[in-house]
Biopython code that builds the backbone (N, CA, C, O; Angstrom):
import numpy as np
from Bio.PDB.StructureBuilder import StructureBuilder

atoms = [
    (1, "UNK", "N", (6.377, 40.888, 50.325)),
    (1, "UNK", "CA", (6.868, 40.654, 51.674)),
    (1, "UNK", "C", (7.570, 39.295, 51.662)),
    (1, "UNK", "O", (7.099, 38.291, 51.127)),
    (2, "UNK", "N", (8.788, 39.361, 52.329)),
    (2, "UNK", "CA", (9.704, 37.997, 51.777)),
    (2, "UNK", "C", (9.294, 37.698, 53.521)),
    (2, "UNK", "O", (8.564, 38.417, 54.203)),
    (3, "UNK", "N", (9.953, 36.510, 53.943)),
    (3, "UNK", "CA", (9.820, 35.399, 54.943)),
    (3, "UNK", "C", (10.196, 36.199, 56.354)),
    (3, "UNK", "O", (9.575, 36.140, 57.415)),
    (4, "UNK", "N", (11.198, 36.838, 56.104)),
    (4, "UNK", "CA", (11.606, 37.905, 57.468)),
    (4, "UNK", "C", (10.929, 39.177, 57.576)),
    (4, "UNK", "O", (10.743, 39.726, 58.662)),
    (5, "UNK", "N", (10.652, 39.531, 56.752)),
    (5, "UNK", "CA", (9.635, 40.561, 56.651)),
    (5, "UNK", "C", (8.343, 39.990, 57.399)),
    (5, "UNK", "O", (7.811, 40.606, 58.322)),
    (6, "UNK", "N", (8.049, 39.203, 57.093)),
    (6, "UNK", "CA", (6.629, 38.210, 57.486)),
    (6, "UNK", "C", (6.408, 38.156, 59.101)),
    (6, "UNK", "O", (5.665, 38.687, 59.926)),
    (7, "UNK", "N", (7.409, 37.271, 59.084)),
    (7, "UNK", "CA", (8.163, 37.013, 60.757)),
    (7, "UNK", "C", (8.073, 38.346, 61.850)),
    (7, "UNK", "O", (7.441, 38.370, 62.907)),
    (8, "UNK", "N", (8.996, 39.560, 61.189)),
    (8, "UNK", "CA", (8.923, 40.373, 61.926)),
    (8, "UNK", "C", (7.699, 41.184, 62.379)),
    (8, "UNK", "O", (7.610, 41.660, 63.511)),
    (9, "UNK", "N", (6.492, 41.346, 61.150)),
    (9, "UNK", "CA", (5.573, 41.936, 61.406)),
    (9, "UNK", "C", (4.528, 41.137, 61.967)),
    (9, "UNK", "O", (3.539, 41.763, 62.350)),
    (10, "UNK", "N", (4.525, 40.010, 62.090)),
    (10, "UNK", "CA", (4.055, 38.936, 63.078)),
    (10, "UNK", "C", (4.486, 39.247, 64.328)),
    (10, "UNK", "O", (3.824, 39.842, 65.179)),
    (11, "UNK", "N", (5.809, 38.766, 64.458)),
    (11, "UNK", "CA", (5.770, 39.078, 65.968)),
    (11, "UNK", "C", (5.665, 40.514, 66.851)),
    (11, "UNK", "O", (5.494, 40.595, 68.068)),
    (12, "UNK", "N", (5.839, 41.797, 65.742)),
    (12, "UNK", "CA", (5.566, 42.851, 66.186)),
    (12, "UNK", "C", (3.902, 43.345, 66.276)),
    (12, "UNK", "O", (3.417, 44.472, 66.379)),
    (13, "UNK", "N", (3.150, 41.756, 66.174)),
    (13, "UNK", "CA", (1.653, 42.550, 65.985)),
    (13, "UNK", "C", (1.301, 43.797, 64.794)),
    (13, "UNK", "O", (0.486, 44.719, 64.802)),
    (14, "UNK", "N", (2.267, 43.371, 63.846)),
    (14, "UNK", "CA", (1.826, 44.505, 62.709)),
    (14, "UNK", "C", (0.356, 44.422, 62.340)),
    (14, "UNK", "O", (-0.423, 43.469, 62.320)),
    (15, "UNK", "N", (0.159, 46.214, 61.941)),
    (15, "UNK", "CA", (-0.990, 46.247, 60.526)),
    (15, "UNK", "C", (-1.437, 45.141, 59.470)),
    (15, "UNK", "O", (-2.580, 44.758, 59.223)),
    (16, "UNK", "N", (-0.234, 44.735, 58.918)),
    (16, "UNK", "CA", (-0.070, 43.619, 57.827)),
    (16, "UNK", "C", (0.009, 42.059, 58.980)),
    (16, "UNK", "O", (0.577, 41.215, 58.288)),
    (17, "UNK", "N", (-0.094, 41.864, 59.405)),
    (17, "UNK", "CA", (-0.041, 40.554, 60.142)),
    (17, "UNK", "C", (-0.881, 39.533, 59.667)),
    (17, "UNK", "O", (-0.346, 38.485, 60.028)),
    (18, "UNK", "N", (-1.863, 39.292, 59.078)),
    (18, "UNK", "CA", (-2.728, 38.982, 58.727)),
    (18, "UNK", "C", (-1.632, 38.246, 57.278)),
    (18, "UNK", "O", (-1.225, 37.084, 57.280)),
    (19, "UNK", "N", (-1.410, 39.063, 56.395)),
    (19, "UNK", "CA", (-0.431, 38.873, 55.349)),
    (19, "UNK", "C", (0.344, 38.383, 55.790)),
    (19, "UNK", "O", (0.212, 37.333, 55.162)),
    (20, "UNK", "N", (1.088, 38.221, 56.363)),
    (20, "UNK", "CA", (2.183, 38.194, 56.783)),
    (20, "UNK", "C", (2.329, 36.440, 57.418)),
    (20, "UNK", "O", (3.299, 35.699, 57.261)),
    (21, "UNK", "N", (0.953, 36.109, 58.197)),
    (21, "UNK", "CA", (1.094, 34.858, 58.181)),
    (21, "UNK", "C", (0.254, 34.338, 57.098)),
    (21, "UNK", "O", (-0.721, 33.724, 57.531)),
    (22, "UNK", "N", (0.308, 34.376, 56.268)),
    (22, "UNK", "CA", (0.120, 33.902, 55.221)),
    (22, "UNK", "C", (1.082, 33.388, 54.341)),
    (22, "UNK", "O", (0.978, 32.319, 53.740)),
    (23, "UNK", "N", (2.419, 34.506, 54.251)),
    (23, "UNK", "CA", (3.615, 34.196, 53.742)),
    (23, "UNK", "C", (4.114, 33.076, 54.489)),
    (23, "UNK", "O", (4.608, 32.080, 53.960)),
    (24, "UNK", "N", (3.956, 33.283, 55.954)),
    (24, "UNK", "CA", (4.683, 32.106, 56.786)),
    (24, "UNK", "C", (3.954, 30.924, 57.028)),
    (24, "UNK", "O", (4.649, 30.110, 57.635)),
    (25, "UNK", "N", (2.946, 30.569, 56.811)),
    (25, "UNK", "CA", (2.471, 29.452, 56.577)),
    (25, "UNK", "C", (2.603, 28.874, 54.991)),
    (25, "UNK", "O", (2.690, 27.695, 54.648)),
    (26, "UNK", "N", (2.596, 29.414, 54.606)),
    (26, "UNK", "CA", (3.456, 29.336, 53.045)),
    (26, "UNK", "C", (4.500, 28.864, 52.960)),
    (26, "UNK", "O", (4.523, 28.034, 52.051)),
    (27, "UNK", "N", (5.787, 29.013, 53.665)),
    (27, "UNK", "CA", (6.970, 28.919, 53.562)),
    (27, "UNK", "C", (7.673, 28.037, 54.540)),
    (27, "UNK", "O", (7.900, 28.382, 55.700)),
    (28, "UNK", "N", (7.975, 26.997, 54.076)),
    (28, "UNK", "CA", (8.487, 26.456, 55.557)),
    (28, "UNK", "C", (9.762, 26.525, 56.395)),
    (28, "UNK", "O", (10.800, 27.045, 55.987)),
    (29, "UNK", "N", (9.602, 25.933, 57.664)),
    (29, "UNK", "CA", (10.618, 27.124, 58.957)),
    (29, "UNK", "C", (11.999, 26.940, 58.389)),
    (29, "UNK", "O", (12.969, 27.612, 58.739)),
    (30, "UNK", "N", (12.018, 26.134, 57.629)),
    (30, "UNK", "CA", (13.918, 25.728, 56.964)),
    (30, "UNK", "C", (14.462, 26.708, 56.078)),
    (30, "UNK", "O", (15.631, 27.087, 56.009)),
    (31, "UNK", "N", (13.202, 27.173, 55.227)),
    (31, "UNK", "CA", (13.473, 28.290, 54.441)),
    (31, "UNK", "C", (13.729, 29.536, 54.546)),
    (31, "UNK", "O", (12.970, 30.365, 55.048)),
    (32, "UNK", "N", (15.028, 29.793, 53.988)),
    (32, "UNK", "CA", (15.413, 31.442, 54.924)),
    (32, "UNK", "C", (16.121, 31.442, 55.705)),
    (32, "UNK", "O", (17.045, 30.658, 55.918)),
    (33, "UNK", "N", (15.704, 32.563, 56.399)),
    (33, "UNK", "CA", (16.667, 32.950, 57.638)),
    (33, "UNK", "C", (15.978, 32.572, 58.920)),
    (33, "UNK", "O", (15.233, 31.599, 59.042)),
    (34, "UNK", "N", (16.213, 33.210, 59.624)),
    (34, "UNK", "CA", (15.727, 33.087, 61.590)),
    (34, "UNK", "C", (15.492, 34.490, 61.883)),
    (34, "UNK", "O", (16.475, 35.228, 61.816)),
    (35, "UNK", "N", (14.257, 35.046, 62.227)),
    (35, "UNK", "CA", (14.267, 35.869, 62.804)),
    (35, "UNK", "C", (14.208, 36.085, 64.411)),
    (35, "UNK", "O", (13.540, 35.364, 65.152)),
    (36, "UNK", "N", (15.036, 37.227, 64.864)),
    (36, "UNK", "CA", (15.167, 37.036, 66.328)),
    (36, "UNK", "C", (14.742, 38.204, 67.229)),
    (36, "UNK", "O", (15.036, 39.396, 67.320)),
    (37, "UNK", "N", (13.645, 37.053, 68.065)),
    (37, "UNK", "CA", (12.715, 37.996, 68.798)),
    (37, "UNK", "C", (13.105, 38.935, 70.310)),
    (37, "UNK", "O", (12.809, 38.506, 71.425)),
    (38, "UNK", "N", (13.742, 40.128, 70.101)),
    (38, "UNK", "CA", (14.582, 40.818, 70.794)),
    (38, "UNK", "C", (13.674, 41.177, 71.953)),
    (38, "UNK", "O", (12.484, 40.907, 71.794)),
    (39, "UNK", "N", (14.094, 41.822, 73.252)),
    (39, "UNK", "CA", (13.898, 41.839, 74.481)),
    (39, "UNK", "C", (12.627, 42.617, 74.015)),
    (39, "UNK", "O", (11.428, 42.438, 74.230)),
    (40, "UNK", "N", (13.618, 43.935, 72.999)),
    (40, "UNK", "CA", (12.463, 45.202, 73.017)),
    (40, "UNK", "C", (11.066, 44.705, 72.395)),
    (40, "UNK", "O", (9.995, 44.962, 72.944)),
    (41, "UNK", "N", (11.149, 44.141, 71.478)),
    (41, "UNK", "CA", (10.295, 43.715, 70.981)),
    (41, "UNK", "C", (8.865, 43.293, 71.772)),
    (41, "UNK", "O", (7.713, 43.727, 71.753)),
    (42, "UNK", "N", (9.417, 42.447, 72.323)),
    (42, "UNK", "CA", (8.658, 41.730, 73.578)),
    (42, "UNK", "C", (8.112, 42.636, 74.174)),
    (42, "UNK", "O", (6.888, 42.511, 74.213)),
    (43, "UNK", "N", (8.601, 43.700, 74.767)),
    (43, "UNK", "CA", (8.606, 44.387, 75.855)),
    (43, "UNK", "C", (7.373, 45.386, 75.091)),
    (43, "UNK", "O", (6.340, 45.772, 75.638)),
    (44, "UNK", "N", (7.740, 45.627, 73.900)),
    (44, "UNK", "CA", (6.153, 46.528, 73.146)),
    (44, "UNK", "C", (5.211, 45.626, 72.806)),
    (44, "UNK", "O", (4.133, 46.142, 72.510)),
    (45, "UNK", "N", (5.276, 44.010, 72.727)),
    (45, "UNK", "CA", (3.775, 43.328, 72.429)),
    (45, "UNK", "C", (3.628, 43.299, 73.874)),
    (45, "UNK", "O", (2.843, 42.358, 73.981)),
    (46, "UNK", "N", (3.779, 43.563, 74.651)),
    (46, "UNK", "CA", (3.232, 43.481, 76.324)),
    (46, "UNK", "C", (2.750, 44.342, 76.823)),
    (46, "UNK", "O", (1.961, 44.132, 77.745)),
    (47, "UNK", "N", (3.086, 45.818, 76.341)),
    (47, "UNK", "CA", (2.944, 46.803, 76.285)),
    (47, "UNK", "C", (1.515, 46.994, 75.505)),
    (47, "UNK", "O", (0.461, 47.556, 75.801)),
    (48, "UNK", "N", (1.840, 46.482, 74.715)),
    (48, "UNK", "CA", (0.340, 46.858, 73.849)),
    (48, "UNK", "C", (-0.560, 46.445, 74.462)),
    (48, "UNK", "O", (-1.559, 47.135, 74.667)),
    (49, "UNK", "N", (-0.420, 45.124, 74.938)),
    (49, "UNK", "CA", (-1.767, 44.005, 76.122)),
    (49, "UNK", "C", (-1.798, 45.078, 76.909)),
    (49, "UNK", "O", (-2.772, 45.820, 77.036)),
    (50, "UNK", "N", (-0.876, 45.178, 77.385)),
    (50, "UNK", "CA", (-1.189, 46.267, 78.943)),
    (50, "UNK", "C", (-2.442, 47.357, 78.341)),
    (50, "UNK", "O", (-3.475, 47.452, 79.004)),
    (51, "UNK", "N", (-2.305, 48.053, 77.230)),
    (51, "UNK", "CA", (-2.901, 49.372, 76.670)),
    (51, "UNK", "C", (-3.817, 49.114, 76.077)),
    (51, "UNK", "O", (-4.289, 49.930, 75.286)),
    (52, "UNK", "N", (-4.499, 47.591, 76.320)),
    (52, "UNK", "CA", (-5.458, 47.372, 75.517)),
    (52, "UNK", "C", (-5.979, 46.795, 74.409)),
    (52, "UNK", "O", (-7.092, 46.294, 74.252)),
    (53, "UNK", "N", (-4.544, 46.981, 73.212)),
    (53, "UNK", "CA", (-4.446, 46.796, 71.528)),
    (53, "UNK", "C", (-4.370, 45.540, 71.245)),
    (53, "UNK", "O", (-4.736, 45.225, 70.113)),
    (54, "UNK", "N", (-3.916, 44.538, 72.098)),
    (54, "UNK", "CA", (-4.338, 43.248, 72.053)),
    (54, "UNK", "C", (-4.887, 42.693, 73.127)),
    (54, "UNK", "O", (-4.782, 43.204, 74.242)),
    (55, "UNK", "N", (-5.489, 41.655, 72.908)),
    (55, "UNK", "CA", (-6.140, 40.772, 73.505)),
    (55, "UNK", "C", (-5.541, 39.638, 74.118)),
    (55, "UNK", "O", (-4.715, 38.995, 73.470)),
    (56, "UNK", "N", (-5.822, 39.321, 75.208)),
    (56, "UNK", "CA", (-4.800, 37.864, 76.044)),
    (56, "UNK", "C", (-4.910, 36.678, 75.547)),
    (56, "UNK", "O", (-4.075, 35.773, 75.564)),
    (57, "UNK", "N", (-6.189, 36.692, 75.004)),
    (57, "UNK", "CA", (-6.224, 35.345, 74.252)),
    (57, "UNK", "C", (-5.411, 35.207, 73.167)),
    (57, "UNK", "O", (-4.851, 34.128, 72.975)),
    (58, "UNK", "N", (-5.174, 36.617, 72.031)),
    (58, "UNK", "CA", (-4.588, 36.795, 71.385)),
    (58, "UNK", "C", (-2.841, 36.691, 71.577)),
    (58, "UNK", "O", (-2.107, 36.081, 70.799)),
    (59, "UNK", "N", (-2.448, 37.344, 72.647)),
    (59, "UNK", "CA", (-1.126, 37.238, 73.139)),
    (59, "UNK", "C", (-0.607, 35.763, 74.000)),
    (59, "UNK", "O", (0.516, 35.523, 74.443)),
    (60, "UNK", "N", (-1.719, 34.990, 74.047)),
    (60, "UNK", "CA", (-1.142, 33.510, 74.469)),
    (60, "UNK", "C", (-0.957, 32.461, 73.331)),
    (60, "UNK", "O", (-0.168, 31.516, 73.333)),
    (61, "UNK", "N", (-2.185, 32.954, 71.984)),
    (61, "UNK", "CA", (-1.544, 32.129, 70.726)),
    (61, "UNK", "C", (-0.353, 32.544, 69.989)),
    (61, "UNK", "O", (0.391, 31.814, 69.334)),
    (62, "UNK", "N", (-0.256, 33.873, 70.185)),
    (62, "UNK", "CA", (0.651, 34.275, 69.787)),
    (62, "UNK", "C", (2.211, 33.374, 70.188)),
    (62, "UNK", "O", (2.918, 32.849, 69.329)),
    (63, "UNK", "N", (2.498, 33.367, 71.674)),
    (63, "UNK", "CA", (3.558, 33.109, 72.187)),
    (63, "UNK", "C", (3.523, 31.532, 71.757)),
    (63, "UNK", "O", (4.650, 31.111, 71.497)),
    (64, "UNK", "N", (2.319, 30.422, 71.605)),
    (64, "UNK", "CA", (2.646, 29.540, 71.293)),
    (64, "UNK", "C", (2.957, 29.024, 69.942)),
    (64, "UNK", "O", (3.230, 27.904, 69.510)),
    (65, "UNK", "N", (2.817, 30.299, 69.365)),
    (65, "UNK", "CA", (3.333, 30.204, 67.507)),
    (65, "UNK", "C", (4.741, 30.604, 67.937)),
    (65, "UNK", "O", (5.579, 29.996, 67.271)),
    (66, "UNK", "N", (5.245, 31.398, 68.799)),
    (66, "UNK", "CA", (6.345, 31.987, 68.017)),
    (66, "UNK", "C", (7.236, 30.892, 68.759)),
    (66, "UNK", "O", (8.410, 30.739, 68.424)),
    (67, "UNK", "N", (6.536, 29.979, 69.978)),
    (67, "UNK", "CA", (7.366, 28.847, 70.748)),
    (67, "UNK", "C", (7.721, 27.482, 69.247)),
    (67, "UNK", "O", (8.786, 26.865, 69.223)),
    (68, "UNK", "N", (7.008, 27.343, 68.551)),
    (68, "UNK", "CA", (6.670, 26.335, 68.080)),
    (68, "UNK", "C", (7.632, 26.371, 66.868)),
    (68, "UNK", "O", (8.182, 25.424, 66.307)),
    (69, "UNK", "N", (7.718, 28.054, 66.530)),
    (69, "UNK", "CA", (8.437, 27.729, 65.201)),
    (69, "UNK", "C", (10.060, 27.809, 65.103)),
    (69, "UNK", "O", (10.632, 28.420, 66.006)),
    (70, "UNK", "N", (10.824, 27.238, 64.081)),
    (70, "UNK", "CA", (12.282, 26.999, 64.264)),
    (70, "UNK", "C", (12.608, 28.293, 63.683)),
    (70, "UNK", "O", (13.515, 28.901, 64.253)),
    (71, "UNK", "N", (12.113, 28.802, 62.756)),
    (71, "UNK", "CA", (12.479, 30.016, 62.177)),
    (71, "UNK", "C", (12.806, 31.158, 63.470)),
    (71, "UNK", "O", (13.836, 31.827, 63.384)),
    (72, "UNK", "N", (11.987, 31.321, 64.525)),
    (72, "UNK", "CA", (11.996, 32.514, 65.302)),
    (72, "UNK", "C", (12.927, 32.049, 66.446)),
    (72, "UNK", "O", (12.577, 31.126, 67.182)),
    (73, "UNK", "N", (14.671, 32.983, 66.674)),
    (73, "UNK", "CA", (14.640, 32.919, 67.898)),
    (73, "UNK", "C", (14.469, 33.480, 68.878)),
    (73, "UNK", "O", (14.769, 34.674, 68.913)),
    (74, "UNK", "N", (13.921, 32.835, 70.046)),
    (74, "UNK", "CA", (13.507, 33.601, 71.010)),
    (74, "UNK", "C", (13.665, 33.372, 72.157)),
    (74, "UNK", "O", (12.962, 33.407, 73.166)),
    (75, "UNK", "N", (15.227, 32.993, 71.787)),
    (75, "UNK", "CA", (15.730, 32.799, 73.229)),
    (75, "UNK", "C", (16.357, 33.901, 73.984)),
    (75, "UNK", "O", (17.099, 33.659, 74.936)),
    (76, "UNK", "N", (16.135, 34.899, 73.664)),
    (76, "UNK", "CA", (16.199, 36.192, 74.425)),
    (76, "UNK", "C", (15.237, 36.543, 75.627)),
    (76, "UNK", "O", (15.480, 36.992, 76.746)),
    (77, "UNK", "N", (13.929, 36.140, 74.934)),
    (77, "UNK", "CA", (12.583, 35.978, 76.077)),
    (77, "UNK", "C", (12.286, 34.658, 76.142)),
    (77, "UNK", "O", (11.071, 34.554, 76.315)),
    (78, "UNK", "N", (12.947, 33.335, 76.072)),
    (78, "UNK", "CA", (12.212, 31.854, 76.140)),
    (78, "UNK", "C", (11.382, 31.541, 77.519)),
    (78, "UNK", "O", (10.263, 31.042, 77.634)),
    (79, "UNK", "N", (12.354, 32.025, 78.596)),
    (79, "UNK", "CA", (11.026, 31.735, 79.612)),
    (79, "UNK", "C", (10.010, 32.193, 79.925)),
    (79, "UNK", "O", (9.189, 31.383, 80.356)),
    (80, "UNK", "N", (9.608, 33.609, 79.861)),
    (80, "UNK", "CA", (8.652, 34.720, 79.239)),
    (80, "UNK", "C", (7.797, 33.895, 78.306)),
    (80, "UNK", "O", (6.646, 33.586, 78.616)),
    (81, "UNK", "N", (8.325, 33.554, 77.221)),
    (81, "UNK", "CA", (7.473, 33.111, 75.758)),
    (81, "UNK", "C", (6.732, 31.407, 76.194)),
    (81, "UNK", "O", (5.671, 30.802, 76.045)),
    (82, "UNK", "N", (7.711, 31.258, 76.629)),
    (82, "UNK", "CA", (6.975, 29.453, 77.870)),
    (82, "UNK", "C", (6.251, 29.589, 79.132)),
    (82, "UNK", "O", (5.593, 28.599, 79.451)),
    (83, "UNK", "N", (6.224, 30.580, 79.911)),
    (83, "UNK", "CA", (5.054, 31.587, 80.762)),
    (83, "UNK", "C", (3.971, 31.333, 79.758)),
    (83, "UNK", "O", (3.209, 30.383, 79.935)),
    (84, "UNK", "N", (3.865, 32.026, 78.839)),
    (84, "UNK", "CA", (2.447, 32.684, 78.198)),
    (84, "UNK", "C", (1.940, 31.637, 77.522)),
    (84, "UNK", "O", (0.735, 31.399, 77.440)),
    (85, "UNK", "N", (3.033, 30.829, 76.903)),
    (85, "UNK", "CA", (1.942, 29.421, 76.276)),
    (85, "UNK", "C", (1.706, 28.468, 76.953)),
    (85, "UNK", "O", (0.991, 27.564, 76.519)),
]
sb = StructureBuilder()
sb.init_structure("model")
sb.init_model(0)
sb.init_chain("A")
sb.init_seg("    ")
for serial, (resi, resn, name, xyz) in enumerate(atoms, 1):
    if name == "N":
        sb.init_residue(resn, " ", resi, " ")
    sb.init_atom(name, np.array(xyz, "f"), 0.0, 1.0, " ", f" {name:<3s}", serial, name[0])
structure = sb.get_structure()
């Protein structure tokens, strides 16, 4: 799993997530590319809270990782993603 791979299944709440920040704490935010955190995206980790599959506590660290890092943009949802953290 390379750095965008990582990224994406992070912010999609993947299976592999777990892995995944592992790679990205590994790698730092300069390295690579930018992955960019799209409306839809958003719109299914919210979705999932709504349905249960995550947890709020879980979905507020979340938003303050993905606020924090340079690698992710997310200025598609930034005020959304600054709401939740």
């Amino acid at each position: 799993m390379d750095k965008l791979d990582a990224l994406d299944e992070f912010a999609r709440f993947g299976d592999n997530r777990y892995e995944a920040i592992s790679v990205i704490t590994s790698t730092p935010d300069t390295q690579g590319g930018i992955y960019t955190l799209t409306q839809d995206v958003f719109c299914q980790v919210l979705q999932r809270v709504i349905d249960g599959e995550i947890d709020i506590d879980e979905l507020e660290l979340w938003a303050n990782v993905v606020e924090s890092r340079q690698d992710i943009d997310e200025s598609a949802v930034e005020g959304a993603i600054y709401a939740l953290s």
